[in-house]
C-alpha positions in Angstrom: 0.0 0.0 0.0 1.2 3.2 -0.9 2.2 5.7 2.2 -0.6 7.8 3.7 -0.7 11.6 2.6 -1.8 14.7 4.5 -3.4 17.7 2.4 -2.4 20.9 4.3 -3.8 24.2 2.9 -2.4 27.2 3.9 -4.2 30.2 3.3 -1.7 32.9 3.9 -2.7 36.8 3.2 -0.2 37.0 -0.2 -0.5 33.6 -1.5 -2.1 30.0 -1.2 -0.6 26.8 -1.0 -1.5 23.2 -1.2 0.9 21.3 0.9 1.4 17.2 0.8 3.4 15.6 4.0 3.9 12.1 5.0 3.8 10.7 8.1 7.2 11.9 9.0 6.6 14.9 7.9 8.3 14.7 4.6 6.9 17.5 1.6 6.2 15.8 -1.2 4.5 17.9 -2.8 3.7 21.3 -3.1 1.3 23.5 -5.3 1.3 27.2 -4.8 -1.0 30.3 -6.0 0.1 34.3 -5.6 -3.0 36.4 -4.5 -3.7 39.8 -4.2 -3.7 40.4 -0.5 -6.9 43.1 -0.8 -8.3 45.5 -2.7 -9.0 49.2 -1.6 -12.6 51.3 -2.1 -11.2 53.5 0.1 -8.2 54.7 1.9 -7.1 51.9 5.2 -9.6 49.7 3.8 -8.4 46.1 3.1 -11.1 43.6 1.6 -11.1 40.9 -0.5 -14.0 38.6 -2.1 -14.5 35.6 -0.2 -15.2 33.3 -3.5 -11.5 34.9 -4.0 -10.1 32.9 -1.9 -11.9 29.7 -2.9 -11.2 30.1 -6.2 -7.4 30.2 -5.8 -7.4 27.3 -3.1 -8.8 25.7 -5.9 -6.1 26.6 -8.7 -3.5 25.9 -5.8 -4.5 22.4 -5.8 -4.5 22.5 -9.2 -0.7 23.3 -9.3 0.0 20.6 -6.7 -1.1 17.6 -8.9 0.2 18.7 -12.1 3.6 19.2 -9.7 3.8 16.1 -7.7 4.2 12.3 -8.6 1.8 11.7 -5.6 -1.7 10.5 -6.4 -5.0 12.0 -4.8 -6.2 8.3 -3.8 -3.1 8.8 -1.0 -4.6 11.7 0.7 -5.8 10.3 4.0 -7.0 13.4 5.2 -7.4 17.6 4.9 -6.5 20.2 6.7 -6.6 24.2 6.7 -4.6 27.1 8.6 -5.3 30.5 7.5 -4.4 34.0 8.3 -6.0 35.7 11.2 -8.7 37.8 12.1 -10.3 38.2 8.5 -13.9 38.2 8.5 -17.0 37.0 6.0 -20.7 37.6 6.5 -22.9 35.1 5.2 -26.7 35.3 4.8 -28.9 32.5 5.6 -28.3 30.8 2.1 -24.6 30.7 2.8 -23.7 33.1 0.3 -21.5 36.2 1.1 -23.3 39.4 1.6 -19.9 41.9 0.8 -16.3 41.6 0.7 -14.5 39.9 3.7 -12.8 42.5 6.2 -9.0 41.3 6.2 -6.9 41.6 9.5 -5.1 44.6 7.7 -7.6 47.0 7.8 -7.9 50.1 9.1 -11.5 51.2 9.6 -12.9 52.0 13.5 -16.0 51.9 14.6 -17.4 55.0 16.2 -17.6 54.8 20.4 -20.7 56.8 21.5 -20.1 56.8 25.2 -18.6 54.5 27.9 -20.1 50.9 27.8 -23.0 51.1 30.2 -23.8 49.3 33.3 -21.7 47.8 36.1 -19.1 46.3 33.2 -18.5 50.1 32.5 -18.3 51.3 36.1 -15.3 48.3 36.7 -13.5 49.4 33.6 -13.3 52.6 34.6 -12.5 52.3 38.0 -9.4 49.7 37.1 -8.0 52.5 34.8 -9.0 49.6 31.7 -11.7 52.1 29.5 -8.9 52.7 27.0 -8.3 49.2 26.5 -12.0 48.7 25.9 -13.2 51.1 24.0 -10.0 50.4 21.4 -11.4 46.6 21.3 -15.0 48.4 20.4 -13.6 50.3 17.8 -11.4 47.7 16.7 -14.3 45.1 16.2 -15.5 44.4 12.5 -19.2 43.8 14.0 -19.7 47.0 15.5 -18.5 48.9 12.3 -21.0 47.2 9.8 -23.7 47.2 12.4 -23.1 51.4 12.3 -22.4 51.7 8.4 -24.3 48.7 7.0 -27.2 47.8 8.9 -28.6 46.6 6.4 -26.1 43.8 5.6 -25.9 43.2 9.5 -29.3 42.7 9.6 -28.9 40.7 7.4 -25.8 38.4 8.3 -27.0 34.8 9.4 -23.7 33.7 9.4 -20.1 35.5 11.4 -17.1 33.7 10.2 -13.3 34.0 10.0 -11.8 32.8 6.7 -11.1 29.8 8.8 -15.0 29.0 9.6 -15.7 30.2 5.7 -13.0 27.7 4.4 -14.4 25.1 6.2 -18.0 25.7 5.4 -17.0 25.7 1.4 -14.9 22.0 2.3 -17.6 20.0 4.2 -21.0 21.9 4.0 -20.7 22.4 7.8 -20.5 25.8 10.4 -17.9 24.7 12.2 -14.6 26.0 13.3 -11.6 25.3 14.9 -10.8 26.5 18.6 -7.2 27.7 17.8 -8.2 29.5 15.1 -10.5 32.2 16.9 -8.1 35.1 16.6 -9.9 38.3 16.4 -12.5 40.6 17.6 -15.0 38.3 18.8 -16.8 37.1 22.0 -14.2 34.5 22.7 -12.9 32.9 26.5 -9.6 32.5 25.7 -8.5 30.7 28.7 -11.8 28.2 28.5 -11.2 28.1 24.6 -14.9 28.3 24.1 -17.4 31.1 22.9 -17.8 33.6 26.3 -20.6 32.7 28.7 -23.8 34.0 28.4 -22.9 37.1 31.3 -19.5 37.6 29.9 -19.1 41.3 29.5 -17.6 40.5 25.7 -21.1 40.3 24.1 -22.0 43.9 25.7 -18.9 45.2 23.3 -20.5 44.3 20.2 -23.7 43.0 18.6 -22.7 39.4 17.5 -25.1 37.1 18.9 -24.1 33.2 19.6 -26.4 31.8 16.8 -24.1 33.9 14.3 -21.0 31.6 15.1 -19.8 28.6 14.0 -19.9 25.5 16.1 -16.1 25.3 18.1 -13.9 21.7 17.9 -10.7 21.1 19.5 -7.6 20.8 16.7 -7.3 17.2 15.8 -11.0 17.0 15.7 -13.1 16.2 12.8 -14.8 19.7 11.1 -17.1 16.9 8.8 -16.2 15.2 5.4 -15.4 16.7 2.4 -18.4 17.4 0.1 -18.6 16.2 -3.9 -18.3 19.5 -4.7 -15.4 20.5 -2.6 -13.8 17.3 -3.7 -13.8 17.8 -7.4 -12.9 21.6 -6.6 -9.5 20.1 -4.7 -8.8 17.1 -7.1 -9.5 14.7 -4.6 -12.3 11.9 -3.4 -15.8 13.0 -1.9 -15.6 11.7 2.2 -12.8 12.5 3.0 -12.1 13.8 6.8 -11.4 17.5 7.3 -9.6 17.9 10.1 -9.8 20.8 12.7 -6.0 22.7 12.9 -5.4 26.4 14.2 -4.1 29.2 12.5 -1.4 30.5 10.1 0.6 31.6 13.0 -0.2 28.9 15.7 0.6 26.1 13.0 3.9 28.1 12.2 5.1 27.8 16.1 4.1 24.0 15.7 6.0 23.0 13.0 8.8 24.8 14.1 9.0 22.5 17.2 8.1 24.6 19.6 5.8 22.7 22.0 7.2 24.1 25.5 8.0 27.0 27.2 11.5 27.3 27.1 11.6 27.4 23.1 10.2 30.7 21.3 9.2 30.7 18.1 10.0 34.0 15.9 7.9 34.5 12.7 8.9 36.8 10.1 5.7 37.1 8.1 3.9 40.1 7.2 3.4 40.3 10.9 6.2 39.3 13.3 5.5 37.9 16.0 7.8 35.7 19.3 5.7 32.6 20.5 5.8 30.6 23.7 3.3 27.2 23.6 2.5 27.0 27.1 -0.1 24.2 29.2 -0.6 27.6 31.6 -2.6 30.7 31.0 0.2 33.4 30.9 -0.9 37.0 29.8 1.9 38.5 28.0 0.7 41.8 28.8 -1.7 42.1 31.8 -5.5 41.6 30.6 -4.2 40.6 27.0 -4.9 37.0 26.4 -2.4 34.1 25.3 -4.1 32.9 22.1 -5.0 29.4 21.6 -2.3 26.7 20.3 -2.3 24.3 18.0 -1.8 21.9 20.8 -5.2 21.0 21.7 -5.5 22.6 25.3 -2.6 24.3 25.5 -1.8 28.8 24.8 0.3 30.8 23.0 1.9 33.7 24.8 2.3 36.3 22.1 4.0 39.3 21.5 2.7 40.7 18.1 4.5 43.9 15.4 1.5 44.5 13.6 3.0 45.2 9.7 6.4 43.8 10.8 8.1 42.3 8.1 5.3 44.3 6.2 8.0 47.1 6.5 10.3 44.6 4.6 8.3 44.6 1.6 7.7 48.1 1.9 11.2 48.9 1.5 11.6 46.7 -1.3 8.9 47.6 -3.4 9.7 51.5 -2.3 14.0 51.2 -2.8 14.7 48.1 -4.3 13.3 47.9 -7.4 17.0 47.5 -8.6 18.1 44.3 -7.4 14.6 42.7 -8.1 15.4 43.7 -11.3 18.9 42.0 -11.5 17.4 38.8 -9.8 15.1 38.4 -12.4 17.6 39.1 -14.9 19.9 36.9 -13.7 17.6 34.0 -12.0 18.6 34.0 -8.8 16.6 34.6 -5.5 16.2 38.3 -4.7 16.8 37.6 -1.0 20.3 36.8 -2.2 21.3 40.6 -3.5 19.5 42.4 -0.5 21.3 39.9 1.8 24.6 41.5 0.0 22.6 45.1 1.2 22.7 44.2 4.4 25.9 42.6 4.4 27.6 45.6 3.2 26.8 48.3 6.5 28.2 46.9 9.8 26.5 46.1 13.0 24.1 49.0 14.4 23.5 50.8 11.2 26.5 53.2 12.2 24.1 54.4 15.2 20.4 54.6 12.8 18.2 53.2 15.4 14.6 52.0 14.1 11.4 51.8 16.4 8.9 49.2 14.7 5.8 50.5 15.9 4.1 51.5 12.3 0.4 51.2 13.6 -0.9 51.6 16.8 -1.7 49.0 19.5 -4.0 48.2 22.9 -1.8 48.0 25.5 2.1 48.1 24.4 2.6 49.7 22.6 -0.2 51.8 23.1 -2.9 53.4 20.8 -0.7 56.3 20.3 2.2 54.6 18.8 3.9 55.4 15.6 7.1 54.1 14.2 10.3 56.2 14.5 14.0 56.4 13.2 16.9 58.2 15.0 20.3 58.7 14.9 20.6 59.7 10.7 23.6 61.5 9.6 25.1 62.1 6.3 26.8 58.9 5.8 23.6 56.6 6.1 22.1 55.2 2.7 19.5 52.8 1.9 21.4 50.0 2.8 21.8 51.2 6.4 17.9 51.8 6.0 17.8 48.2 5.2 19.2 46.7 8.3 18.3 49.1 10.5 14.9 47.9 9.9 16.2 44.3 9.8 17.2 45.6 13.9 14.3 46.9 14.8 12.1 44.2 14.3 14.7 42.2 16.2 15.4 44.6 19.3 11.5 44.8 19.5 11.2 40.9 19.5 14.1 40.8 22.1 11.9 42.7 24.0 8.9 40.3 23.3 11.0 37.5 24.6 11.8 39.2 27.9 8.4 39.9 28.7 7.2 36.8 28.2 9.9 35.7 30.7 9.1 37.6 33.3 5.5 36.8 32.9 6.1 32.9 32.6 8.7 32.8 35.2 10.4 30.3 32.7 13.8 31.2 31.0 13.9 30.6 26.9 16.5 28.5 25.8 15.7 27.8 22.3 15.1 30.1 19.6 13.3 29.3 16.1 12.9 31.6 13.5 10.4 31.1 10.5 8.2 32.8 8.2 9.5 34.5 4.8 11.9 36.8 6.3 13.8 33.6 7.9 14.6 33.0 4.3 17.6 35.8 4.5 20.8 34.3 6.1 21.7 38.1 6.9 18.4 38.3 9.0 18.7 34.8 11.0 22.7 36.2 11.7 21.9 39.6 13.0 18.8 38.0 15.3 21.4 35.5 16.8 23.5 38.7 17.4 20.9 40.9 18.9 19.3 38.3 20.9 22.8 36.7 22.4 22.1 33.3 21.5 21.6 30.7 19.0 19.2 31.2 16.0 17.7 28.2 14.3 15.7 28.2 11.0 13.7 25.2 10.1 14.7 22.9 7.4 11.2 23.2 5.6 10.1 26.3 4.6 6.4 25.4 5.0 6.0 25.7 8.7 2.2 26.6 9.0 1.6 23.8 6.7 3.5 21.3 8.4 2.0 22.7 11.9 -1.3 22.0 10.6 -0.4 18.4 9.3 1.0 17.3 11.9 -2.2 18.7 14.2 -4.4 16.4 11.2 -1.7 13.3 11.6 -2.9 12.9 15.5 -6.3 13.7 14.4 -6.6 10.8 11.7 -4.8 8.4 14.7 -1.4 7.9 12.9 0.0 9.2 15.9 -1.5 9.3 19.8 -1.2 13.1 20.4 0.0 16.2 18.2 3.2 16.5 20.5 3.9 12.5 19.7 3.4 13.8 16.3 5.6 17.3 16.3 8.5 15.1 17.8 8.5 12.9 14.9 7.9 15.2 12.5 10.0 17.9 13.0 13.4 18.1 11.6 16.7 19.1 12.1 16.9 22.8 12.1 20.0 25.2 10.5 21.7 27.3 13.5 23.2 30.4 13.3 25.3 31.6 16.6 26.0 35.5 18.0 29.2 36.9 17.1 30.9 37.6 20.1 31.7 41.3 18.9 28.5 42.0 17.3 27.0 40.8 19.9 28.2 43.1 22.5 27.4 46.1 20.4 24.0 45.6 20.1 23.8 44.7 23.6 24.7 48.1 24.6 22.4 49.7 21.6 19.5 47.4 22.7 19.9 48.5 26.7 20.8 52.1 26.6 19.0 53.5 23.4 16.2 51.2 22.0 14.8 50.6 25.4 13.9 53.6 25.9 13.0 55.2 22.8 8.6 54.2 23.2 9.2 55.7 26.3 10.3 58.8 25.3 8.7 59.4 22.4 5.0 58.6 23.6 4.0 61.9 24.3 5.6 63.1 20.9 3.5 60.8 19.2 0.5 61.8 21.5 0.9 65.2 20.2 0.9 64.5 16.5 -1.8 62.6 16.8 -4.1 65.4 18.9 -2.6 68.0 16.4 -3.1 66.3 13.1 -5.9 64.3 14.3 -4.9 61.4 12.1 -4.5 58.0 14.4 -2.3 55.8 12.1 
C-alpha cells in the first residue's frame, strides 16, 4: 500500500498553498497560488471577495497535482490554517453578503459613550476604558452594524476565513478553537465562545447563533463534500480535520511545544511565540491565544505590519536588485542579503522603532514608528538593516516579557516565516538576541503545523506532541558573534529601550494635532 498523505492548505494573506506531507513529515508535494492580498474602495480599507479565496485554493490544488508524482487516492486526510482575524458575512443561504474585512484594515468603529452598566463602572475604575473602548472600535461587528445595517441585519452567518473555508470544504459551520483570533466574543483561557454574562457580548452585537460550532484541533470539522472534492482534485468523504491558524501552526512546525523554546515569525506580521499548558498573559488583561496543541496557549507578542515594513522597503528602494534577480535568475533575497551585508553592525548608530500602527496595551494606541540617529553617511542599505534591527530589538523585548511573565527562562530560539529566508536576518537576530538562531529545514511551517495537528487527528499518531516530535526536523543554526554581539547589547539596553518611552508623548501630540491616528 502506498504511504498515507496529509493535504495541508495554507491560506496565507499573499498567497495560497496546497501542501502534501507524510507521516514523518516529509513535503512531497507542493502547489502554490500568488493572491492579491486586498483591494481598496477606500483609503485603510483592506477587503477581498471571499469566493477569492476559494477560487485560488482551488487553482492551488490544481498546481499541486500537475507538480507532484503523488496520487490524490493517498490523501488520508485535509487540513486548513489561515491568516487571522479576517472576516466574511454570510446570509442564511450561505452566500456572502460583501467583501470579507482582512486583519489589515484600518476602519474603527465609532464609540458613542462609555459601555454602560456595572461592566462600564469596573472598567473605569481599574484604569482599563482605554483598553476597551480600542477593542469596540477595533471590532469588525460594530463597524458594519453602524455603516451597514442593512447587511448586519442581514448576516445569518459570522465567520473568520477559517470557519468560511471550512464551510465551502464539508457543508458544515464549524470552526476550529485555535483558530478564533480576532475581535469576537471568545474565552480564551476556557477556549470556548464567552458565557452568556460575559461582559464580551456587551462590546459588540454578534449574537451566539451567528457563530460557528467550536472543535478542538485534531477534531473532525465533517467530510469533504462532492463538490469541494472535485474543486480540490480529490475523493468526496474525505475527513477534514480541525488545525489552528497560520501563525499557531507556524510555532508547531517549528517545534516549539514548550515553554523554554520561542518561536519568531517573520511574516507580514512578526511575531515571538511561547506554547504553554498555563494561562500566561503577555501583557496584563491581554490574552495568550489558543495553540495548535489541543489545550494548551500561545503567549504572544505581536508587530503588527512587521516584516510588512520589509516589503515596503523593497517595493519603495529596491526595485533594482529585483530587477537584477530576475535578470539573472537568482533569489532576490540573495542581493539584498549583500545590502545588508555591506553596513556593519548598528547601522552606524540609525536606530529603528517598529511600531508603524498603533496597539492596545504596548505599545499603546498612540504609537507610531520612528527612526533616530541619521547623519550624512547613512544610505539605503543602512535603511535596510536598520529595519532588519528593529524588528529584532522589539522581538528581544517580546521575549523578555514573556519571561518575566512565565517565570520560565527561553533557551531555544526558532525563526520562520519569509523573512527567515535571508541568512543576513537569521545572523543579525542571533546577534541581537545573544544566542543561538535556528531556522527550520522546511520552509512550509504553517503547513506542516497543521499536518502534523491532522496526523494525530486521523490516529497515525497518539497526540499532536507525539506527532511534532517525529515530524520535526533538524533545524539550520546560526550563533552570536561575540563582537557584534556586545554592540548591540549596549544599543539594545541604553538606546532602544527607551525610545517608546520617550517618544510617547511626541506621538500623543501629532496625533491630537493632526488628528490622524495611524
Amino acid at each position: 500500500m502506498s504511504q498515507p498523505l496529509i493535504l495541508a492548505i495554507d491560506q496565507g494573506t499573499q498567497s495560497v498553498r496546497a501542501l502534501l506531507f507524510d507521516a514523518t513529515g516529509a513535503l512531497v508535494g507542493r502547489g502554490y497560488q500568488p493572491i492579491e492580498p486586498y483591494f481598496s474602495d477606500r483609503p485603510g480599507w483592506a477587503e477581498q471577495q471571499p469566493a477569492y479565496f476559494w477560487d485560488n485554493l482551488g487553482q492551488a490544488c490544481q498546481a499541486l497535482w500537475e507538480n507532484t508524482g503523488a496520487t490524490p487516492d493517498q490523501v488520508v486526510g485535509v487540513t486548513v490554517t489561515t491568516q487571522r482575524g479576517t472576516v466574511v458575512t454570510l446570509d442564511d443561504q450561505g452566500q456572502p453578503l460583501r467583501p470579507a474585512i482582512l486583519w489589515l484594515d484600518q476602519r474603527h468603529a465609532t464609540i458613542d459613550g462609555p459601555l454602560p452598566g456595572p461592566w462600564g463602572w469596573l472598567f473605569r475604575a481599574t484604569g482599563l476604558e482605554d483598553t476597551i473602548d480600542q477593542f469596540r472600535r477595533n471590532a469588525q461587528a460594530n463597524w458594519l452594524s453602524q455603516h451597514e445595517p442593512d447587511t448586519w441585519q442581514q448576516t445569518r452567518h459570522y465567520l473568520l476565513l477559517s470557519g468560511y473555508l471550512s464551510y465551502r470544504l464539508t457543508g458544515r459551520f464549524r470552526d476550529s478553537t485555535a483558530a478564533q483570533v480576532g475581535y469576537l466574543p471568545f474565552d480564551f483561557r476556557r477556549h470556548q465562545w464567552a458565557g452568556q454574562r460575559n461582559f464580551k457580548w456587551q462590546l459588540m452585537p454578534v449574537r451566539k447563533e451567528q457563530l460557528p460550532d467550536l472543535v478542538r484541533p485534531g477534531e473532525s470539522l465533517g467530510q469533504l463534500t462532492s463538490e469541494a472534492a472535485s474543486h480540490l482534485g480529490l475523493a468526496p468523504g474525505l475527513p477534514v480535520i480541525a488545525a489552528a491558524s497560520d501563525k499557531a501552526c507556524e510555532v508547531l512546525g517549528s517545534g516549539g511545544v514548550t515553554p523554554d523554546t520561542a518561536c519568531l515569525s517573520y511574516g507580514t506580521t512578526a511575531t515571538i511565540n511561547v506554547s504553554n499548558p498555563r494561562y500566561v498573559e503577555p501583557v496584563r488583561l491581554m490574552p495568550p491565544y489558543p495553540s495548535a496543541i489541543p489545550g494548551h496557549y500561545s503567549t504572544e507578542v505581536m508587530i503588527y505590519r512587521g516584516y510588512w515594513m520589509v516589503s515596503w522597503f523593497k517595493r519603495e528602494f529596491g526595485l533594482r536588485e529585483q530587477r537584477i534577480a530576475e535578470q539573472s535568475g537568482i533569489e532576490p533575497e540573495a542581493l539584498f542579503d549583500e545590502l545588508v551585508n555591506s553596513v556593519p553592525p548598528g547601522s552606524m548608530g540609525l536606530m529603528l522603532q517598529p511600531y508603524w500602527s498603533p496597539g492596545v496595551r504596548h505599545p499603546g494606541p498612540e504609537a507610531k514608528g520612528a527612526m533616530i540617529g541619521f547623519g550624512d553617511v547613512h544610505t539605503r542599505a543602512h535603511i535596510y538593516r536598520a529595519i532588519l534591527e528593529g524588528l529584532a530589538y522589539a522581538l528581544r523585548e517580546g521575549k523578555e516579557r514573556i519571561e518575566r511573565r512565565s517565570g520560565t527562562r527561553i533557551t531555544t530560539l526558532r525563526v520562520a516565516g519569509g523573512g527567515s529566508r535571508s541568512n543576513a536576518a537569521m545572523q543579525l537576530t542571533a546577534n541581537i538576541f545573544g544566542m543561538p538562531a535556528e531556522r527550520p529545514i522546511t520552509r512550509e511551517a504553517s503547513g506542516l503545523g497543521a499536518a502534523m495537528v491532522a496526523a494525530a487527528g486521523l490516529g497515525l499518531y497518539p497526540s499532536v506532541e507525539a506527532a511534532a516530535s517525529q515530524m520535526t526536523g533538524p533545524a539550520e543554526v546560526f550563533k552570536p558573534d561575540s563582537q557584534a554581539r556586545g554592540l548591540y547589547e549596549q544599543l539594545y539596553r541604553d538606546v532602544y529601550l527607551r525610545m517608546y518611552r520617550q517618544l510617547a508623548p511626541l506621538y500623543r501630540d501629532i496625533r491630537r494635532i493632526t488628528g490622524y491616528p495611524g
